[in-house]
C-alpha positions in Angstrom: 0.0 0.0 0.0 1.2 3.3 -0.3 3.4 5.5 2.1 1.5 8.5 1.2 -1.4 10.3 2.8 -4.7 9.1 1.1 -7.0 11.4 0.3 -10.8 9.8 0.8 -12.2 12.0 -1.4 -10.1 12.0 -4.2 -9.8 8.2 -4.0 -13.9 8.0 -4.4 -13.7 10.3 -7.3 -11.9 7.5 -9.1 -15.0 5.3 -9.5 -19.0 5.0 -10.0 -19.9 1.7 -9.3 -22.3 1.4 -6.5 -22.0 -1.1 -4.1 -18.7 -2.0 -5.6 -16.1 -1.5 -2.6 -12.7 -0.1 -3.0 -9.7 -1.4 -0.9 -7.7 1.9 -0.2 -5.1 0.5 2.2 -4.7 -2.3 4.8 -3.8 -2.1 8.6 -2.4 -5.3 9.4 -5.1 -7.9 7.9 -7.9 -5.9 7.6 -8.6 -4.0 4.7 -10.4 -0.3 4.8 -12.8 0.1 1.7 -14.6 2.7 0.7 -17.8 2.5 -1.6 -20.5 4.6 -3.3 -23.7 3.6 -2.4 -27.1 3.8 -3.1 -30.7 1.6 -3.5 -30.6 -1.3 -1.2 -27.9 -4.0 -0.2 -28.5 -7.6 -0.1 -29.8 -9.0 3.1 -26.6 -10.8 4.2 -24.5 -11.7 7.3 -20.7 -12.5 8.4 -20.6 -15.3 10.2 -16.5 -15.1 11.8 -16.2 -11.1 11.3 -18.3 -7.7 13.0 -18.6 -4.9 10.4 -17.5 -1.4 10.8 -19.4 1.4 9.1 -18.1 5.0 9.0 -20.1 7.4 6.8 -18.8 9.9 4.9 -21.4 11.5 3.1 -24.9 10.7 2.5 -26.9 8.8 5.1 -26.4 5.1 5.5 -29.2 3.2 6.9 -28.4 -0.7 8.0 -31.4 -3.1 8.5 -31.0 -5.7 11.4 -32.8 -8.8 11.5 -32.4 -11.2 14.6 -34.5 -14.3 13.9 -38.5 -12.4 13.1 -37.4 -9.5 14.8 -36.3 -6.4 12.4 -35.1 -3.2 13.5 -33.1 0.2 11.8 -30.6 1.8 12.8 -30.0 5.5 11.2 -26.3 6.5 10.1 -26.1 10.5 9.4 -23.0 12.1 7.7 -20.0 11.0 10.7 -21.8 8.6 12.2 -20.2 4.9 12.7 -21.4 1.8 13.4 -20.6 -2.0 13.9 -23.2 -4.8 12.7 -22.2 -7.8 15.1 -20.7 -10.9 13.6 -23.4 -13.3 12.3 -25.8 -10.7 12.4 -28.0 -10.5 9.4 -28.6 -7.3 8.1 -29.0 -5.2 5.0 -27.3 -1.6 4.2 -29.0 0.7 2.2 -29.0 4.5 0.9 -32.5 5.7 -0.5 -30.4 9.3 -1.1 -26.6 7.7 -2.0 -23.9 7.6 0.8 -20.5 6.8 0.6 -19.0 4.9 3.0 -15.8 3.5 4.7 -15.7 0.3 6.2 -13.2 -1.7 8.1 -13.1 -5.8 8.0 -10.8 -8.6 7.6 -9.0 -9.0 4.2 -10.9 -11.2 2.6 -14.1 -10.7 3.7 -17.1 -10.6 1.1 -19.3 -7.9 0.5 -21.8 -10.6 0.3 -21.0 -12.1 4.1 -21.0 -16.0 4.2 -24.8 -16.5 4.1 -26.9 -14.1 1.9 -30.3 -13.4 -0.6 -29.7 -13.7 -4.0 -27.3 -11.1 -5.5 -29.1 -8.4 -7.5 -27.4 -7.2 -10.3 -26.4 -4.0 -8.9 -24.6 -5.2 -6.2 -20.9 -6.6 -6.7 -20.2 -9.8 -4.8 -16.1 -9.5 -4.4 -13.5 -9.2 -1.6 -12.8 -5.3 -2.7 -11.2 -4.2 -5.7 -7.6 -2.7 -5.4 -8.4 1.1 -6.1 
């Protein structure tokens, strides 16, 4: 990875593909991604691995299901947020977001366990940016 700074912004300007995650650098195995976002996620979960949201811009919203039981939680512009491992749950942006998120190299953007894959979403382990 680069010994540079890394400037977020510019680094988003580089792409358009939503849900389509972007692997900016790496802090020991874990990869931080940024992605563009917007529409609905897939309903998915991580079975080994807790995910860490930080949004940038936009407002992130992350349904939570625990068995029948669904709930919302509400991420403004700074807000983060950590969806527990094997925790089903499905992000989405009705306005567009972009977002930073921290997880284990390797992890999918799909989780282990998901609903099919719409077209729009990119089922990968992060694209080198």
């Amino acid at each position: 990875m680069s010994e540079e700074p890394i400037d977020l912004s510019a680094a988003l300007a580089r792409f358009d593909q939503l849900w389509s995650p972007r692997i900016v650098t790496r802090v020991n195995d874990y990869d931080v991604r940024v992605a563009k976002v917007a529409g609905e996620h897939v309903w998915h979960a991580h079975d080994d691995t807790d995910e860490f949201f930080l949004v940038l811009d936009g407002e992130l919203r992350i349904a939570l299901r625990d068995g029948v039981a669904e709930r919302e939680v509400v991420l403004p512009r700074g807000a983060v947020y950590v969806v527990p491992r094997g925790v089903e749950h499905r992000p989405s942006a009705p306005g567009g977001a972009s977002i930073l998120m921290f997880e284990p190299s390797g992890t999918s953007s799909v989780g282990d366990r998901h609903d099919p894959v719409p077209d729009h979403v990119d089922a990968t382990t992060g694209h080198r940016l």
